[in-house]
C-alpha positions in Angstrom: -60.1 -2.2 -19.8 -62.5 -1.8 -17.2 -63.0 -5.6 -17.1 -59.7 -5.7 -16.1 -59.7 -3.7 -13.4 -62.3 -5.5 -11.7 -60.9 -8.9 -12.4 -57.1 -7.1 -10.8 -59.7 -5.9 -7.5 -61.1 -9.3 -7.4 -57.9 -10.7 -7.4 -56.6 -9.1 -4.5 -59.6 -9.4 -2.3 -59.6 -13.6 -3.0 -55.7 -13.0 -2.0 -56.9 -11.7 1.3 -60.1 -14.6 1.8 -57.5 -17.3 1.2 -55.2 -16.5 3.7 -58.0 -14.9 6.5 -57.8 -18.1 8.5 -54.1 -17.4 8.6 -54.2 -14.0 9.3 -53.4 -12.2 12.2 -55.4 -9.2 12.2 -53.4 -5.2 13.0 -55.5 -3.9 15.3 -53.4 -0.3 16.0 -53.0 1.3 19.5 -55.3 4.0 19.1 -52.7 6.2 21.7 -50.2 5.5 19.4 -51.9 7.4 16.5 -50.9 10.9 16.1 -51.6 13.9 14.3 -50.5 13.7 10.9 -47.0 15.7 9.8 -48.6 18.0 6.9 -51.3 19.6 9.3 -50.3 22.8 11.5 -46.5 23.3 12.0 -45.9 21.2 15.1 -43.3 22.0 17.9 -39.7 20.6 17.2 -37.8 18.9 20.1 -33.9 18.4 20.2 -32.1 14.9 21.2 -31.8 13.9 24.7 -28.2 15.6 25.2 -27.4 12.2 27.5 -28.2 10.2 24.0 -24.7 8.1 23.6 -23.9 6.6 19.9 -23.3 2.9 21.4 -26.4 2.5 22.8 -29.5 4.7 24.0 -30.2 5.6 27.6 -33.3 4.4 29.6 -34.9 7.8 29.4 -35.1 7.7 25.8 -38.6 5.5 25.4 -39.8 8.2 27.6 -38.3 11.0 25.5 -39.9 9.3 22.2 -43.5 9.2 23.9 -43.2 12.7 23.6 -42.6 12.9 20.0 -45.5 11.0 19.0 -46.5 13.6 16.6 -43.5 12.9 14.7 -44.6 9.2 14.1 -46.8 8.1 10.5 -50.3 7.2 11.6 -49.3 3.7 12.7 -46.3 4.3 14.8 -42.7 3.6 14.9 -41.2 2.8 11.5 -40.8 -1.6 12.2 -38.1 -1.3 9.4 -36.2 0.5 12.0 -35.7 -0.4 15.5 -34.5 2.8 17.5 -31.7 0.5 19.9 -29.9 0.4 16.4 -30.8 3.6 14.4 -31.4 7.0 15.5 -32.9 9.4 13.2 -32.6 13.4 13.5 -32.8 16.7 11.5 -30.4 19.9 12.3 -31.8 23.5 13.2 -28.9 25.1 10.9 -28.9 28.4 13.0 -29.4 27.2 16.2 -27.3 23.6 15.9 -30.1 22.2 17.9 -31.1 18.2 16.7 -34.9 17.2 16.5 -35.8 13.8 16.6 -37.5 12.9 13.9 -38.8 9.4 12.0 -36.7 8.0 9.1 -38.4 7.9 5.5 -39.2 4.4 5.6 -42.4 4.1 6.1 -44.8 0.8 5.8 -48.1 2.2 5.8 -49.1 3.8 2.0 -45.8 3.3 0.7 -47.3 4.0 -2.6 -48.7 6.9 -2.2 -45.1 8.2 -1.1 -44.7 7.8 -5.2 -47.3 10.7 -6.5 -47.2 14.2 -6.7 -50.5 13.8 -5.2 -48.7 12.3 -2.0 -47.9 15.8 -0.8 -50.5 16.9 0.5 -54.3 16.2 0.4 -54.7 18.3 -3.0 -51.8 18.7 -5.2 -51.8 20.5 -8.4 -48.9 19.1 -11.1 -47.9 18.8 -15.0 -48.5 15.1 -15.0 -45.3 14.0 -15.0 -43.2 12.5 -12.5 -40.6 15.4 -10.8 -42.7 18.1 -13.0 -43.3 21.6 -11.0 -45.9 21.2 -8.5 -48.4 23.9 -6.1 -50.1 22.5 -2.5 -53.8 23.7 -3.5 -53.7 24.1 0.6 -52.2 27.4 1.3 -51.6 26.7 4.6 -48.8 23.9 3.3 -47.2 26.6 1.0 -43.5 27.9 2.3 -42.4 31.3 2.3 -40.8 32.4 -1.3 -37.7 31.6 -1.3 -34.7 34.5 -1.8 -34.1 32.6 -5.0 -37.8 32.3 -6.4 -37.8 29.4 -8.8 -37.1 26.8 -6.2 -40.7 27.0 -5.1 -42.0 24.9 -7.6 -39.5 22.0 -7.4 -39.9 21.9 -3.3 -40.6 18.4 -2.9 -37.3 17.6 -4.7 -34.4 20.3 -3.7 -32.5 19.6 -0.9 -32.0 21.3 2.1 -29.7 21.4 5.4 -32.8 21.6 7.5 -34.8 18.4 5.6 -31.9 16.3 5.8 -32.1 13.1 7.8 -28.9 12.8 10.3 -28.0 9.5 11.9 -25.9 6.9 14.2 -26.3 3.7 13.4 -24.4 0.3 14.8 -24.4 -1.6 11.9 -24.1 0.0 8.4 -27.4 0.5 6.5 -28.5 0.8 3.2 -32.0 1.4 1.6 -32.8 1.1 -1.9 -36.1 2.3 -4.1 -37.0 1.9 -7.5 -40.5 2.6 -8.9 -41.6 2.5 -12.6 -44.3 2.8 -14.8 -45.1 2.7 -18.2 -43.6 1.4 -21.4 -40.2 2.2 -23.5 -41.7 5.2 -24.7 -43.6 6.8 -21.7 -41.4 4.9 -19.2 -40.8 7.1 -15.4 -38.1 5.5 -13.2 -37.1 6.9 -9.4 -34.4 5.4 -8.0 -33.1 6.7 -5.0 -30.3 5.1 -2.4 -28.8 5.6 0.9 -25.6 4.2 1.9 -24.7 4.8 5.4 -21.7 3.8 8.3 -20.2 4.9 11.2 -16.8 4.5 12.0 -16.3 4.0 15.9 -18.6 5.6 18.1 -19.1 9.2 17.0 -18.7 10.0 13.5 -21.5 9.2 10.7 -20.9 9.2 6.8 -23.5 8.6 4.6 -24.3 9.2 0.6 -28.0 9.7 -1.0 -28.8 10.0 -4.2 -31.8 10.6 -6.2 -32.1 9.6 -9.7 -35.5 10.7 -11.9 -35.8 10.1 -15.8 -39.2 10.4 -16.8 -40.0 10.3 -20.5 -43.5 11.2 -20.1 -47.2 10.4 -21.2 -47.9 13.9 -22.9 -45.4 15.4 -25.9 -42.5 17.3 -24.8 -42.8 16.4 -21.3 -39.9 14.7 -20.0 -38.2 15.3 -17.0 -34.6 14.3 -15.6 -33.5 14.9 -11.9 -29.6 14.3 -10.5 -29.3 14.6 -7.1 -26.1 13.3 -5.3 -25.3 14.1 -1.1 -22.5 13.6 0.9 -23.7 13.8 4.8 -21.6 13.2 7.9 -21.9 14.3 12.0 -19.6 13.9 14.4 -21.0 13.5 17.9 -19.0 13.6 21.3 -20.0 15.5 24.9 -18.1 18.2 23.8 -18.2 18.6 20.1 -20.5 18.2 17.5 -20.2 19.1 13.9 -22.5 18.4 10.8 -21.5 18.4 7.2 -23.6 18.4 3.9 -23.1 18.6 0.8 -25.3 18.5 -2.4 -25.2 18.7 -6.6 -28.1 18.6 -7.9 -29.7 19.7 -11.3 -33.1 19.5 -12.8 -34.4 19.5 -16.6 -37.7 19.6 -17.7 -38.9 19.7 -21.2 -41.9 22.1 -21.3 -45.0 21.9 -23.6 -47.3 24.6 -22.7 -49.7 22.5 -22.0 -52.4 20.3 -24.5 -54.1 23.1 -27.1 -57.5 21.7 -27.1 -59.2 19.8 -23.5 -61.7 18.1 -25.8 -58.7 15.2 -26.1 -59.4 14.8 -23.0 -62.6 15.1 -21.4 -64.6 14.2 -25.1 -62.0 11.9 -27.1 -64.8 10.5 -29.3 -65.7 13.7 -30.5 -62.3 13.5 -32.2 -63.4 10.8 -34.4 -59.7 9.6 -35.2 -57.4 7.0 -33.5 -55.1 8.5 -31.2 -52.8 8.3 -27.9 -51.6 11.1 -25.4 -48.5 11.9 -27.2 -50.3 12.5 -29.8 -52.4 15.6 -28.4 -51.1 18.4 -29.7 -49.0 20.8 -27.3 -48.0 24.4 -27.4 -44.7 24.3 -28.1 -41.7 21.7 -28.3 -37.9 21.3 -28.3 -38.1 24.2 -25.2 -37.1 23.4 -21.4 -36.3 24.7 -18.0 -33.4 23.8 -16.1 -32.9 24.4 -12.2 -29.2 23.8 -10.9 -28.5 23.9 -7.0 -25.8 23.5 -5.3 -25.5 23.5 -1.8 -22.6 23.2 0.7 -23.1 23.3 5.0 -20.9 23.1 8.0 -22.5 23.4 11.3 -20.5 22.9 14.4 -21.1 23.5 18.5 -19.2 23.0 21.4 -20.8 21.9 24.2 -19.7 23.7 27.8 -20.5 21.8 31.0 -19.9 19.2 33.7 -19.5 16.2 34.7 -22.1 14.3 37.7 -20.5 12.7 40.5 -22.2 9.5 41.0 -19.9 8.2 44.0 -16.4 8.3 45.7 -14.5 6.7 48.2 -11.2 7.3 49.5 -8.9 6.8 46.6 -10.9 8.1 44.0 -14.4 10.4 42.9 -16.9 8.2 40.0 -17.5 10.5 37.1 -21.3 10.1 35.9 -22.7 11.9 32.9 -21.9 14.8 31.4 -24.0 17.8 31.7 -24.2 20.6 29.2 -24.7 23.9 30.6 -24.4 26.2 27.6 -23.4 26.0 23.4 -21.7 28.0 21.4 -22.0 27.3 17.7 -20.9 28.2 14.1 -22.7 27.1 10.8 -21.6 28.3 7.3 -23.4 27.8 3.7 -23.1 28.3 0.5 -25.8 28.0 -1.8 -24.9 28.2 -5.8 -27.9 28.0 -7.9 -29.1 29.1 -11.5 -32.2 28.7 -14.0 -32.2 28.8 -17.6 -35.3 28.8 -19.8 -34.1 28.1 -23.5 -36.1 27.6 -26.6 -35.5 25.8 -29.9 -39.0 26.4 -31.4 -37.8 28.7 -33.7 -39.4 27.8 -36.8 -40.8 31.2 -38.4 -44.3 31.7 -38.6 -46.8 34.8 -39.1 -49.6 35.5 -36.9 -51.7 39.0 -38.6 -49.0 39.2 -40.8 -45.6 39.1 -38.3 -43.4 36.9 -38.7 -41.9 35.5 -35.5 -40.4 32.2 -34.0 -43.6 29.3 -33.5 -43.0 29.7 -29.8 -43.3 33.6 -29.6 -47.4 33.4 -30.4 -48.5 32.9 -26.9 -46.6 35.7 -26.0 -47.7 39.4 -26.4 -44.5 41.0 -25.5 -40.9 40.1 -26.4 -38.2 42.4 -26.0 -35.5 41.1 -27.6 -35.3 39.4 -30.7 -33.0 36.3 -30.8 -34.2 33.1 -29.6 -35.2 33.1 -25.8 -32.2 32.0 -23.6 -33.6 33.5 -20.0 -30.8 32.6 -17.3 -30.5 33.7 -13.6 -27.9 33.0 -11.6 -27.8 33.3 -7.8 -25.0 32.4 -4.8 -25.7 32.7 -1.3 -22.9 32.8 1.6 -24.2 32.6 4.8 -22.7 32.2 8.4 -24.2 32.1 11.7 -22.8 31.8 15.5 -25.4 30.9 18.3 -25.0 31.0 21.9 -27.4 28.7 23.7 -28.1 28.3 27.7 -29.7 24.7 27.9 -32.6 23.3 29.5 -32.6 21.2 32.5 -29.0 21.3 33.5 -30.6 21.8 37.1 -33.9 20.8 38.3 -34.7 24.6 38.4 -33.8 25.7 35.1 -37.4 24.5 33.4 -36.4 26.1 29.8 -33.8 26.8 27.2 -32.3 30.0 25.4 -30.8 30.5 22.4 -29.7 33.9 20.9 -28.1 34.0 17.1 -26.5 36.5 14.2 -26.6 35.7 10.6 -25.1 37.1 8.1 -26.0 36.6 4.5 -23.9 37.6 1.7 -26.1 37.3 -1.8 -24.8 37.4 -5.5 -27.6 37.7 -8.9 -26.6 37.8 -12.4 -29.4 37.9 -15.4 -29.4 39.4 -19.1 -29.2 43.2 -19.2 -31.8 45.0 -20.6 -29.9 46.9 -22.8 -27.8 44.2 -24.5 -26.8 40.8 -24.5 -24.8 40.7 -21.6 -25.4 40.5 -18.0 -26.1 43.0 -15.1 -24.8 42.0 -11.6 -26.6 42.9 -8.3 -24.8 42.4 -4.6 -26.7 42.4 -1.3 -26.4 41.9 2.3 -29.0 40.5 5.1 -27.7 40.6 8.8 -30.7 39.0 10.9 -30.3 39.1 14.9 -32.3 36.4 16.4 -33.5 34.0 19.4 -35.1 30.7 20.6 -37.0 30.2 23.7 -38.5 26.7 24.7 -39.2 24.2 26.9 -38.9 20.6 25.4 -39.0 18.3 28.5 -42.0 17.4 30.7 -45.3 15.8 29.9 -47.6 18.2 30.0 -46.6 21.8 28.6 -43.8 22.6 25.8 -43.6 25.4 23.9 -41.2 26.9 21.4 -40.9 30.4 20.8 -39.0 32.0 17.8 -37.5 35.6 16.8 -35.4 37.0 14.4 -35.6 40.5 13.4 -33.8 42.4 10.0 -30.8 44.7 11.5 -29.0 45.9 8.5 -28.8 45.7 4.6 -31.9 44.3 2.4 -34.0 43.0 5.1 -33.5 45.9 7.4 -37.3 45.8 9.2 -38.3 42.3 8.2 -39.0 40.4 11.3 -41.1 37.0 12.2 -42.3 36.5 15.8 -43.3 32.9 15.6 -44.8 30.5 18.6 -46.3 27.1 19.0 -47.6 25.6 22.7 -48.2 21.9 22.9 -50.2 20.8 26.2 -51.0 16.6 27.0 -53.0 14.9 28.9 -54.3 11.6 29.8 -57.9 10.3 29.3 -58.3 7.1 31.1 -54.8 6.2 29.9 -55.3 7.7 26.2 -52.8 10.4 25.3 -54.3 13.6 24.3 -53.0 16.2 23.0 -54.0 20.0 22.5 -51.6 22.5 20.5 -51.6 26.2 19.2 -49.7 28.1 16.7 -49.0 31.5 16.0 -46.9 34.1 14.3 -46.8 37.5 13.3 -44.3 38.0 9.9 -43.3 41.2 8.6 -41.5 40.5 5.1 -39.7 42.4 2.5 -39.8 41.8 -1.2 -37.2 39.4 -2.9 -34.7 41.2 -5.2 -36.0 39.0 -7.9 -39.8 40.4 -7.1 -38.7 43.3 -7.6 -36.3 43.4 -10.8 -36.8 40.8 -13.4 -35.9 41.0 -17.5 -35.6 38.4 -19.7 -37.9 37.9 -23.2 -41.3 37.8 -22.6 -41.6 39.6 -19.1 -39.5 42.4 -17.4 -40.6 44.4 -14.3 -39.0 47.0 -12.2 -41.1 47.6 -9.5 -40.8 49.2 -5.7 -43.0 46.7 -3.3 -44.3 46.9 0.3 -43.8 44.8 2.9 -45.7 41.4 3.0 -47.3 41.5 6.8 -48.5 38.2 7.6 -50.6 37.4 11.2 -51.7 33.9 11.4 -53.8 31.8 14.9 -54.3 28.2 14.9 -55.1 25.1 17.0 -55.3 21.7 16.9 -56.9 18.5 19.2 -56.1 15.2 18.7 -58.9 12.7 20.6 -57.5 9.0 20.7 -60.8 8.0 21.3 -62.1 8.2 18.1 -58.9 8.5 16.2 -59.5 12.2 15.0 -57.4 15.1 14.8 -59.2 18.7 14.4 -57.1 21.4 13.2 -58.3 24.9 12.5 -56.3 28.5 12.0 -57.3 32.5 10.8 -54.6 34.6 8.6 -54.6 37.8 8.0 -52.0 38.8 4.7 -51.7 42.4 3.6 -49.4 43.3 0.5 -49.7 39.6 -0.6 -47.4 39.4 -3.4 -48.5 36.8 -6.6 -49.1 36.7 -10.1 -52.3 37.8 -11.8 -53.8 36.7 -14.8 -51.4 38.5 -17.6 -48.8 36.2 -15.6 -47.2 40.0 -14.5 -46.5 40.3 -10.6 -48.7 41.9 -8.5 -49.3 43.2 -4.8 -52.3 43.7 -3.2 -52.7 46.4 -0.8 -55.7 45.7 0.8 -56.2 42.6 3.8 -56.5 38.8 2.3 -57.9 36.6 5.5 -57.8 32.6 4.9 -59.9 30.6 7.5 -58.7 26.5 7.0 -60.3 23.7 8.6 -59.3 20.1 8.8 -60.4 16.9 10.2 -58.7 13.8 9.7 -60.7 11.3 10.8 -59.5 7.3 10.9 -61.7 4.3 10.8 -61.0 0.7 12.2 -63.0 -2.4 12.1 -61.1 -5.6 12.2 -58.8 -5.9 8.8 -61.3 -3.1 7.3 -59.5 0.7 7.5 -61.0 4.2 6.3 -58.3 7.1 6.6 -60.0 10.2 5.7 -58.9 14.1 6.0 -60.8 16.7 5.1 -59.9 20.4 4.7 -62.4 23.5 4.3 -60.6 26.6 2.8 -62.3 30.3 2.6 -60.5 33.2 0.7 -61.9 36.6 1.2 -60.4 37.0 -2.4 -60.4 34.5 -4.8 -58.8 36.6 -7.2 -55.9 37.1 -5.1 -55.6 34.0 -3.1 -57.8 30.8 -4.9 -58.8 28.3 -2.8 -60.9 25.1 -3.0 -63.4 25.3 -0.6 -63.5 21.5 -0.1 -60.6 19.3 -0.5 -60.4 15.8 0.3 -58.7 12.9 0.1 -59.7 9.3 1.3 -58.6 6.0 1.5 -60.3 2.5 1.8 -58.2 -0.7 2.2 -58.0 -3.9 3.8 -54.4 -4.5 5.7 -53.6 -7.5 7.6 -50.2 -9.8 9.0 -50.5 -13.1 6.9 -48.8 -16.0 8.3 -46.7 -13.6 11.2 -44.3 -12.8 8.1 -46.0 -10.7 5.4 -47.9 -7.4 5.8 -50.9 -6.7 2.8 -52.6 -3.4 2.3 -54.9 -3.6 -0.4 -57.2 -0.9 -1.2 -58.4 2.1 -3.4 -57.8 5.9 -2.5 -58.9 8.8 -4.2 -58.1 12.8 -4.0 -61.0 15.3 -4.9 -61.5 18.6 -4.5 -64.9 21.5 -5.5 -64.2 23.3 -8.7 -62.2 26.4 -8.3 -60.3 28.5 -10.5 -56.6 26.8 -10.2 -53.6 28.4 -10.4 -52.1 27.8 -13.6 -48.3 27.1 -14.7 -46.5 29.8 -17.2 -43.1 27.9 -18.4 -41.7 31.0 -19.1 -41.5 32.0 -15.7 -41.3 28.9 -13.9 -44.0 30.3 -11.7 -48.0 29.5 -11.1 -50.1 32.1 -11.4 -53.8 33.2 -11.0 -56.3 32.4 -13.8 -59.9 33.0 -14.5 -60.8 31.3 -17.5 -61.3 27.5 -16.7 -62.3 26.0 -13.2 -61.0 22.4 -12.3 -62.6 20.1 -9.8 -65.2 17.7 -8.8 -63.3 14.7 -10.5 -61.3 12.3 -7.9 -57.6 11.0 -8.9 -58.0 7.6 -7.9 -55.1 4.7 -8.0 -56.3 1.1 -7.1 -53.5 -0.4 -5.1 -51.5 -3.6 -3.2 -49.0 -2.8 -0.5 -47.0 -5.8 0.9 -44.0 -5.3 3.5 -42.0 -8.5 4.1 -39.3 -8.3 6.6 -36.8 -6.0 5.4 -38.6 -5.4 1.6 -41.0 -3.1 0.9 -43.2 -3.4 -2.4 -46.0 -2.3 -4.1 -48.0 -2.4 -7.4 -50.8 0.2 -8.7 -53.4 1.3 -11.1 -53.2 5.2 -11.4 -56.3 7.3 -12.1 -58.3 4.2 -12.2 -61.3 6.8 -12.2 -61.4 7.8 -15.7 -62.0 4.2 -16.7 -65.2 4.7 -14.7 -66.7 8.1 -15.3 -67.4 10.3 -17.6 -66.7 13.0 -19.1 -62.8 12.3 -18.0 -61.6 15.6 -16.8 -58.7 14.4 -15.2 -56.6 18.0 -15.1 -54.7 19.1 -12.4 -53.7 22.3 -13.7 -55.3 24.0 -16.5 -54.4 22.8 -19.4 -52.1 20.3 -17.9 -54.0 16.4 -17.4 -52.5 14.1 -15.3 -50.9 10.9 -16.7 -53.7 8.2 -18.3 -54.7 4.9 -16.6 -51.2 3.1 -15.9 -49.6 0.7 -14.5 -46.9 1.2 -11.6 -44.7 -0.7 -9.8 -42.1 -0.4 -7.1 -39.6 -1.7 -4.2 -37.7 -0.9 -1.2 -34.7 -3.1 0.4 -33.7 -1.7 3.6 -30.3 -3.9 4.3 -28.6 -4.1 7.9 -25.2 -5.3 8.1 
């Protein structure tokens, strides 16, 4: 195996000495790379309000230099060109667009592929559109109201992560990646199937297809997801629709019983493969249903410039939007269910109970578990916004906001087998203040405040200041973040029964108090990043998987550098983060997380772009959170450390023209070192050596 692996590297490196005298080497514009997107929240811009759909203004180039930070490492997207395409998100309270890039990125396509991709250390079951936990707080979300979507984040949904567009001519982009044989096989395949019809109104469909068999026993997973999107976009009016069905299964296993399969597999002295490690339990499985439908819609009050007259008639110029007034209305329809079919009868000292009920110490009920929660959400919102730079005076916007959220549970009584049903109410009174044009200083400043029913006293006072600045001619950029959060307990933190767990607890407010900065120097390619939080009444879950709050002050310093290196064809993209936890026991950290990536890239013969290279993520041995199934939930742990063992994939990227594709060796390290301890989460290895593959057609017609 290992020979192969160095005859497959060899390969790919003659591939790039055959065609060097052909090659045109990328050399990138060092003031065209930016900070990268999973560092410190970075301040959101909205769409020039001049942009037409037909074509784009001649302000707009200077509009995008100031969205650099939305741009990979390498620039603007050269599957796209912005005359054609025009890519945005929507701020579903405020109706406000932000520019943003589309998801077609050239540079480490296959790393877009991995759980690992997420951010620089990733903990995961292995399997392909399995639960997954950022090991870098500072990339975690708040809990969600409904508190089993955490773990499936990189996969749900959501009005705000939606990618809006115009385009002139309809587009389509296709992907499909795949590894593994018939009986471990993991297919992706996700589509996007855009038009507009005339000027103003967008339609588009996505869908997002995972079947993953799985390396491990009892592992597989299968994702449906299926959006309808479409915006409507005059001077006056525009309006925003989404809808989404989506529905994840994952079979769960418990994890492997013994490591030794793993990180000693001679010591086993038999013949064996990964599904035939033994597991905890089988014929068991989660299932997360979402269903979300959005309607956003804002009329624009103004006027129109007068660019001339004469005699017989006055020249209308642009229009001009003074103020906004807009309505957005959701419904969100989810529900998990965690059923089990393990029920074979065994005894453990003597008591006889279903196989799966021995790593349990509680169950309070005695049928086989069928745990279901169901949750709806209606939510509506008007805004009422006074925009920026109508006149030359007016140097910032305003945006005030209500919401009103109307909530719906439904989970197994305690008392029976039927169902106890909880209503509440949130009405949150909120406002915007920014500045989003100019060169030099932006800043966004956010505000919403609890006014009556459940979150009654929960407020967030949130802030981020951007300034820029040229270095003989380099862009550089200096930013600052900061917020102050005051949050009250979920319903579902606070009232949960089903078989193996129940609580009924009264919890304090989460305050949260966070600073942070960050410089980007074009000089040498590096971004520094750095930010203190304070978090008192941290809610988690300890190590008898039960929730807990601590009452006492949590402080997290992080630390990152991302640091890139050019020399001719040879690249080295490296970014480093330093985590400290006053409390590991509450909030775990790594103290060192890395991830690093060595590759050759260069334009062969004007038409075909090649990145070859190897990457790796490591991080210092820590206790890591680990996964109860029962609970869909991570929680802390203080019997095994994981660490000090890189995930590595060997890999060839090639873009040609409109195609994207790429082929891969995953965890190419365990063929390498030993002892293989190749666990992400305890008890949970990533998938073996393998094999991957995949493409991307982006068509334009």
């Amino acid at each position: 195996m290992k020979e192969k692996l160095f005859i497959s590297l060899l390969v790919c490196l003659l591939q790039v000495a055959t065609v060097w005298p052909q090659a045109r080497v990328i050399l990138p514009d060092s003031s065209k790379i930016t900070t990268n997107p999973d560092s410190l929240n970075l301040l959101p811009r909205q769409v020039p309000e001049r942009l037409g759909v037909d074509s784009l203004p001649d302000s707009l180039g200077g509009q995008l230099s100031r969205l650099d930070h939305l741009k990979d490492d390498h620039g603007m997207d050269s599957l796209q060109e912005a005359p054609r395409m025009f890519h945005w998100k929507l701020n579903p309270r405020t109706g406000d667009r932000i520019p943003t890039e589309s998801d077609t990125v050239i540079h480490n396509f296959q790393h877009s592929t991995l759980a690992d991709g997420y951010s620089v250390a990733m903990g995961h079951l292995g399997t392909m559109g399995s639960p997954v936990i950022s090991k870098i707080f500072s990339d975690r979300d708040e809990t969600e109201t409904f508190i089993f979507n955490n773990a499936y984040f990189p996969f749900l949904r959501k009005p705000d992560e939606l990618l809006f567009l115009n385009t002139r001519v309809p587009y389509s982009r296709l992907n499909y990646y795949r590894s593994g044989n018939n009986q471990t096989r993991e297919d992706r395949f996700n589509a996007r199937l855009t038009s507009n019809f005339g000027k103003s109104l967008n339609v588009g469909l996505d869908v997002d297809l995972i079947n993953a068999r799985g390396h491990y026993n009892s592992q597989a997973t299968r994702h449906n997801n299926f959006s309808l999107f479409g915006n409507y976009l005059s001077e006056r009016i525009e309006a925003h629709m989404y809808m989404n069905l989506g529905k994840i299964s994952h079979f769960e296993n418990g994890g492997i019983t013994n490591d030794q399969f793993i990180t000693d597999p001679d010591a086993i002295r038999q013949q064996f493969n990964p599904r035939d490690i033994p597991v905890k339990f089988t014929n068991t499985w989660n299932t997360l249903g979402n269903n979300r439908f959005f309607l956003s819609g804002r009329y624009n009050l103004g006027y129109y410039e007068v660019e001339g007259s004469d005699s017989l008639m006055v020249q209308r110029g642009d229009f001009v939007p003074v103020a906004s007034l807009s309505f957005s209305s959701s419904y969100t329809d989810q529900f998990r269910r965690f059923l089990s079919h393990d029920t074979l009868l065994v005894e453990v000292e003597g008591i006889p109970m279903q196989r799966v009920d021995r790593f349990y110490p509680h169950r309070y009920y005695k049928e086989a578990v069928d745990d279901s929660v169901h949750f709806s959400s209606f939510k509506n919102c008007v805004a009422l916004s006074l925009r920026e730079g109508f006149k030359k005076w007016v140097k910032f916007g305003l945006t005030a906001f209500l919401e009103y959220d109307l909530r719906n549970y439904s989970m197994r009584d305690t008392v029976g087998t039927g169902y106890v049903r909880h209503r509440e109410s949130a009405v949150t009174l909120g406002g915007v203040l920014n500045k989003q044009q100019g060169e030099n200083l932006l800043f966004n400043i956010r505000a919403d405040l609890g006014v009556l029913g459940v979150n009654l006293g929960e407020f967030r006072a949130m802030g981020d200041l951007q300034a820029g600045f040229d270095i003989a001619g380099r862009r550089t950029t200096l930013s600052a973040e900061a917020y102050v959060k005051n949050l009250r307990p979920k319903y579902l933190q606070e009232n949960y029964f089903s078989k193996y767990f129940k609580w009924n607890k009264e919890l304090g407010d989460t305050r949260r108090v966070y600073l942070g900065g960050k410089l980007h120097i074009p000089f040498t390619n590096s971004t520094v990043s750095a930010g203190v939080e304070n978090l008192q009444n941290f809610i988690y879950f300890n190590r008898d998987r039960m929730l807990s709050q601590e009452g006492d002050n949590v402080q997290l310093l992080t630390a990152r550098l991302d640091q890139d290196i050019r020399l001719g064809v040879f690249n080295w993209d490296n970014r480093v983060v330093y985590q400290a936890s006053s409390n590991q026991e509450v909030i775990p950290v790594p103290t060192l997380s890395v991830y690093s990536n060595i590759y050759l890239q260069a334009l062969i013969v004007k038409v075909l772009t090649m990145q070859v290279g190897i990457d790796a993520h490591w991080h210092t041995k820590y206790h890591v959170p680990g996964y109860e199934p029962a609970l869909l939930q991570f929680y802390n742990q203080d019997e095994k450390e994981i660490g000090n063992y890189p995930i590595s994939t060997l890999y060839a990227n090639f873009h040609l023209q409109q195609t994207r594709f790429f082929v891969m060796f995953y965890n190419v390290a365990s063929q390498l070192l030993k002892p293989t301890e190749y666990f992400s989460l305890p008890n949970y290895p990533v998938n073996p050596f393998l094999f991957k593959m995949g493409v991307s057609v982006n068509l334009n017609n």
